[in-house]
N, C-alpha and C positions, 0 to 999 in steps of 0.2 A: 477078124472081128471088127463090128463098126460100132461107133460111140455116140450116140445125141447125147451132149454136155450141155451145162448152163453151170455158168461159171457168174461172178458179182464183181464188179469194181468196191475195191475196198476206199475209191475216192470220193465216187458220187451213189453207191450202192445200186447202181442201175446193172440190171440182169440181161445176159447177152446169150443165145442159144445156140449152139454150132453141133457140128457133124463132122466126127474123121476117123482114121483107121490106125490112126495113133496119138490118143492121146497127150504122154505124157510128155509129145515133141510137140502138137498145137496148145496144150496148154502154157510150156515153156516161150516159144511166137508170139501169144498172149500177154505175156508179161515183160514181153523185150520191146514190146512195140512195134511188133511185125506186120500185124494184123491192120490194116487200112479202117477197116469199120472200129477196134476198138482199142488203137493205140492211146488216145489221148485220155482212157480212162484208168491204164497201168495204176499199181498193181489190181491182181484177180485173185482170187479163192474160187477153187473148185466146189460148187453147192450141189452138185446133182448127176449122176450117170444113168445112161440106160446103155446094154451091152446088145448087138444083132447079130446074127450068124452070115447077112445078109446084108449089101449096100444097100437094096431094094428098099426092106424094111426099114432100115433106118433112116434112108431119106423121107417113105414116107412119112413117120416117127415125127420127123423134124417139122415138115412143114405143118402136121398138123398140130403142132406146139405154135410154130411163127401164125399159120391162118386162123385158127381157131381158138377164140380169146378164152370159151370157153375149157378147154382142155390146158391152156396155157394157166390161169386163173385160178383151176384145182390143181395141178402141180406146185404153183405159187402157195399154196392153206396146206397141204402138206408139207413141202419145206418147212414153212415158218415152223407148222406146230410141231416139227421134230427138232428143232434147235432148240 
């Protein structure tokens, strides 16, 4: 199984979107500072999954979360209005 996550910096709350096939060992990378793009924002909360049966799909998944602000922006209005 693949994972598009979005995960928060609980320092600066800026929102970070990845892709793996295990998450709860990229999430833990995350939080240790492993991650080059978002060690300096440690710690993280996991705010979001989606599950694929498929790398395929989920990379598609992904970038079109990272390129398209629109899809990226309704993801963002459900989050919030579910917390």
């Amino acid at each position: 199984m693949y994972h598009v996550y979005l995960i928060q910096s609980k320092k600066d709350s800026k929102l970070y979107i990845g892709l793996t096939d295990n998450l709860k060992k990229r999430f833990a990378e995350h939080n240790q500072g492993l991650n080059q793009s978002t060690k300096y924002r440690t710690p993280f909360r996991l705010i979001y999954c989606e599950t694929y049966a498929s790398a395929k799909d989920a990379r598609i998944r992904e970038k079109k979360l990272k390129n398209f602000k629109n899809s990226y922006a309704e993801l963002k209005k459900r989050i919030i209005n579910s917390l």
